[in-house]
N, C-alpha and C positions, 0 to 999 in steps of 0.2 A: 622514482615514481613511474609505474608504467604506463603506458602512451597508448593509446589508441586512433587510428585514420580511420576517419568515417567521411565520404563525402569530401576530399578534399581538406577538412579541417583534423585539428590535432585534440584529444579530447584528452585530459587528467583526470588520469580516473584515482580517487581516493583523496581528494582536493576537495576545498570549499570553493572552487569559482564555479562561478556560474558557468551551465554549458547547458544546451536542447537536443546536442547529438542523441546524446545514451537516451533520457526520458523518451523522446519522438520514436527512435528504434523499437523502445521497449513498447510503447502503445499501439504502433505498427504491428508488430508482431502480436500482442494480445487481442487486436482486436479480431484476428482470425483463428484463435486459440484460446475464447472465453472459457471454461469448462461449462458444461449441462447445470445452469440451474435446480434442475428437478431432483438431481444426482448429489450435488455439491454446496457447501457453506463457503462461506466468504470473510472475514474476518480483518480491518486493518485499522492499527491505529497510529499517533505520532503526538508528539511535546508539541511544544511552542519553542524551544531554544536549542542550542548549540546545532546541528547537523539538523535537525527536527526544522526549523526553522527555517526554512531551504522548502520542504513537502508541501506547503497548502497549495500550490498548483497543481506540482502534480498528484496530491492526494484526491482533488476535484475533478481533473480527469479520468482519474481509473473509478471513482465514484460515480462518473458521467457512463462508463464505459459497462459497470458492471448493469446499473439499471437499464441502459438498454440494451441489454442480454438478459431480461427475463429476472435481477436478480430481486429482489423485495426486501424490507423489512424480516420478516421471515426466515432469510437466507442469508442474508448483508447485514453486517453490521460494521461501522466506520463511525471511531470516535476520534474526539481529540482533548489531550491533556494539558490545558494553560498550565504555563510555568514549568513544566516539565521538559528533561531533555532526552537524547538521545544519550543513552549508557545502562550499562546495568542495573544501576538502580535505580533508575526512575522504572525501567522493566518490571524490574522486581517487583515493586510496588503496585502494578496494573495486572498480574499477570492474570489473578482473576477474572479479570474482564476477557478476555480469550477463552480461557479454558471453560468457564460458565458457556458461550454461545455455542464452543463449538462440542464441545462434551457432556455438558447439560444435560439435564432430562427436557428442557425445551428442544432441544437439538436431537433427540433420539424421537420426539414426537412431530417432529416436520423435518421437510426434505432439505 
């Protein structure tokens, strides 16, 4: 499994443990590289189980992160699927819900 040094610490990346390195990085870094609202859509969702499971923090930070960068109802949308997991087929299943917001005719009529 390949290993990543962040800070001193040893992170597992492709593992269920718990670890703050990668997610902290990655909000670090997003929070100076939101994309333009005005310009762009936003789109994330996630299960409730397996790997999914793991997300509702940090799915509430980058939900914290996009609203204050201008994103709205309008542009953002961030759902979650009880009892679903991460894998193909629970994918499969939602994928509607993606491709409605961001390909839509609501999505060709707002920014």
């Amino acid at each position: 499994m390949p290993e990543l040094k962040l800070e001193n610490s040893v992170v597992r990346i492709g593992s269920f443990e718990a670890n703050a390195a990668i997610p902290l990085a990655s909000f670090q870094y997003l929070q100076g590289h939101v994309p333009d609202p005005a310009t762009h859509r936003s789109y994330m969702d996630r299960g409730t189980t397996e790997l999914d499971a793991h997300y509702p923090l940090h799915q509430n930070f980058a939900n914290i992160l996009l609203r204050e960068n201008g994103y709205t109802h309008a542009n953002f949308q961030t759902l979650v699927f009880e009892g679903a997991g991460h894998n193909e087929a629970a994918w499969a299943e939602r994928l509607d819900k993606p491709l409605e917001f961001l390909l839509g005719t609501s999505a060709r009529n707002t920014p």
